[in-house]
C-alpha positions in Angstrom: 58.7 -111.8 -17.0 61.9 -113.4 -16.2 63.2 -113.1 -12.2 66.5 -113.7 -10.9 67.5 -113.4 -7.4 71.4 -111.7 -6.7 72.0 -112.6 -2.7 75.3 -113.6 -0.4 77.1 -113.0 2.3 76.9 -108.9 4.1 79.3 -106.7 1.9 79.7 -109.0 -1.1 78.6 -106.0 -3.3 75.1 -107.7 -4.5 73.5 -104.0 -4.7 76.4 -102.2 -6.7 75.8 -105.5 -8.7 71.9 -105.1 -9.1 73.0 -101.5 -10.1 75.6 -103.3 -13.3 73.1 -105.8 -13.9 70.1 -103.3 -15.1 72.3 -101.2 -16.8 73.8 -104.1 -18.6 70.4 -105.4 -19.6 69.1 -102.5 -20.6 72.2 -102.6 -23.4 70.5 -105.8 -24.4 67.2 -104.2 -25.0 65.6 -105.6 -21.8 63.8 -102.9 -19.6 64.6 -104.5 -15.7 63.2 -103.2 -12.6 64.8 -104.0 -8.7 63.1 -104.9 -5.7 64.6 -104.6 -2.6 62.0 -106.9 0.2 64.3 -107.1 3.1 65.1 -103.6 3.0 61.2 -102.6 2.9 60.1 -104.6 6.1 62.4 -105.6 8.8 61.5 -109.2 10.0 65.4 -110.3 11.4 63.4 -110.4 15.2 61.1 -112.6 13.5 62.8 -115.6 12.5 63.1 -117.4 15.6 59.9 -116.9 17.2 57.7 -116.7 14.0 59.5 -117.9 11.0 55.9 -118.0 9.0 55.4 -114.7 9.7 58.4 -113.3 8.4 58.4 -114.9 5.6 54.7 -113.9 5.3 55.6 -110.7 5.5 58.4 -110.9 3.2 56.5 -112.8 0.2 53.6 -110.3 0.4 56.4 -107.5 -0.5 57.4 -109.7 -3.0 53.6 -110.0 -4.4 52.6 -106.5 -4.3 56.4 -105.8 -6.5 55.6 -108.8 -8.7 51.9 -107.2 -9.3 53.2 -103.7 -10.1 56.2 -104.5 -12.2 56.4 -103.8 -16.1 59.7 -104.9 -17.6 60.9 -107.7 -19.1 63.5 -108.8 -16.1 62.4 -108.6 -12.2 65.7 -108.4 -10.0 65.4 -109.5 -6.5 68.5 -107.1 -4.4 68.3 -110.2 -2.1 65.6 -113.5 -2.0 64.6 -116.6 -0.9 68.0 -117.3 0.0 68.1 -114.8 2.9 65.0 -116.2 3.8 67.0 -119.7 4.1 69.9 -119.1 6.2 67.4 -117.3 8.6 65.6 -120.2 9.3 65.4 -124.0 8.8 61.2 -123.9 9.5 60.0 -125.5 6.6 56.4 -123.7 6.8 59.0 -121.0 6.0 60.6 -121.8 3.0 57.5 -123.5 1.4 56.7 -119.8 1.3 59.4 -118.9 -1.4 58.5 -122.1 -3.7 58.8 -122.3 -6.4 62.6 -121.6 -6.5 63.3 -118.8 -9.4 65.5 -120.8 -11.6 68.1 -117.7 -11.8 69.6 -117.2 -8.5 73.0 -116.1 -7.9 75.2 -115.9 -4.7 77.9 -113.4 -4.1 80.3 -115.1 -1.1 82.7 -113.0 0.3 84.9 -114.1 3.0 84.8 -113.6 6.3 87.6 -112.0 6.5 86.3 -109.3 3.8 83.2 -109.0 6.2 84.7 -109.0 9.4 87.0 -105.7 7.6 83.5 -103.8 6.8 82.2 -104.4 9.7 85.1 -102.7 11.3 85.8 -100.1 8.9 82.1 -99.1 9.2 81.7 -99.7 13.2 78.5 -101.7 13.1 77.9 -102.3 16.2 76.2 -105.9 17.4 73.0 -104.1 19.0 72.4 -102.3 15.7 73.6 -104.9 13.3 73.4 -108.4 15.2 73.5 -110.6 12.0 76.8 -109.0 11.1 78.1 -110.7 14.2 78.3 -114.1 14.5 75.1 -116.2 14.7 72.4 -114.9 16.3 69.4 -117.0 15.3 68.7 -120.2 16.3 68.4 -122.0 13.1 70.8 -120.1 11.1 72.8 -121.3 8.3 75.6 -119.9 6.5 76.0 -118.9 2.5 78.5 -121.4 2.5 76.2 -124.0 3.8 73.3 -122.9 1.8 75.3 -123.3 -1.6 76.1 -126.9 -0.9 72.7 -127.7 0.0 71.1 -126.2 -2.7 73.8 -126.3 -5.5 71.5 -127.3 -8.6 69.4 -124.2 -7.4 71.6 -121.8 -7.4 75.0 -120.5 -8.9 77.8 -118.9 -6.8 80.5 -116.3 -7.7 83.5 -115.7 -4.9 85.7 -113.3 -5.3 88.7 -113.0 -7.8 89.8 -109.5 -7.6 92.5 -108.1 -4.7 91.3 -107.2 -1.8 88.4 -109.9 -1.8 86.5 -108.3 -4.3 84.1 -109.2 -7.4 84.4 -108.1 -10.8 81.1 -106.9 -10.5 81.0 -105.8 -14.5 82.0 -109.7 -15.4 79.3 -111.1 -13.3 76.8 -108.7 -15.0 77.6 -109.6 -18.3 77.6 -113.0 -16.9 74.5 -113.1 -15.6 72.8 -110.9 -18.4 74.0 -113.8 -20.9 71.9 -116.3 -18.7 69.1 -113.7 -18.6 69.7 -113.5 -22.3 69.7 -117.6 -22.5 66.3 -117.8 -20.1 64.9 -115.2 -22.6 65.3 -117.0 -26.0 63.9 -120.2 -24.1 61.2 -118.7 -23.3 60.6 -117.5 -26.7 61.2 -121.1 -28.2 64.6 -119.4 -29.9 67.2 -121.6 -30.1 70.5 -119.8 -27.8 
């Protein structure tokens, strides 16, 4: 089973992505399956207090998906990076190890976020890491990209209005997936 991770910054578009993605790799024959972690238990009050913890909790979501899932390609809708720029506490991040070798950052600006957020009205007592920094070792996207750069490959935006091309980086990424495959295999690329 091959796993990638699509993460970034709020409103970068990494779901509609996830959506392109597994319909792109199904066109390549692969069947791939989405997992969502940080959408299935809320640990954002957490990460100060008990970073071990939330990333506990996180990992076990990401266990009990790994366990059940049957394809050939295992999408992470979000990952360890989330997990990075929440928190500095190593006991933490020594959770996510080893690093999946296909992990992909969608950086808007924050500009583009600061528009959504607006448009949208999320207010900072709902939505609190939409507004400015809020936890105590938190790092941006931006941050986490230099930091990490070998681990990790990062798409910004290219169309107007801030925006991806959200089809390119599918068939983008898919041709890695594609790549990561035929390794595997011991096909030449």
């Amino acid at each position: 089973m091959i796993e990638l991770v699509i993460d970034g910054t709020n409103f970068g578009g990494k779901t509609p992505l996830v959506t392109r993605l597994v319909e792109h790799l199904a066109g390549l024959g692969l069947v791939a399956t989405t997992a969502s972690p940080f959408r299935e238990v809320e640990v954002y009050g957490l990460w100060d207090d008990a970073p071990e913890q939330a990333a506990g909790l996180i990992v076990e979501r990401m266990a009990a998906q790994r366990a059940s899932h049957r394809g050939d390609v295992l999408v992470w809708d979000r990952g360890w990076p989330t997990c990075f720029v929440a928190t500095a506490h190593p006991g933490a991040r020594r959770r996510f190890l080893p690093l999946p070798r296909l992990t992909f950052l969608l950086l808007n600006t924050a500009q583009a976020t600061a528009r959504k957020v607006a448009k949208y009205g999320l207010s900072p007592e709902v939505y609190p890491w939409m507004h400015g920094r809020k936890l105590k070792d938190e790092i941006s996207y931006d941050e986490l990209a230099r930091r990490f750069a070998d681990d990790l490959r990062v798409f910004r935006p290219t169309l107007e209005g801030d925006r991806f091309d959200l089809d390119l980086l599918a068939r983008e990424i898919g041709a890695e997936v594609e790549a990561e495959r035929r390794g595997a295999q011991g096909l030449a690329p």
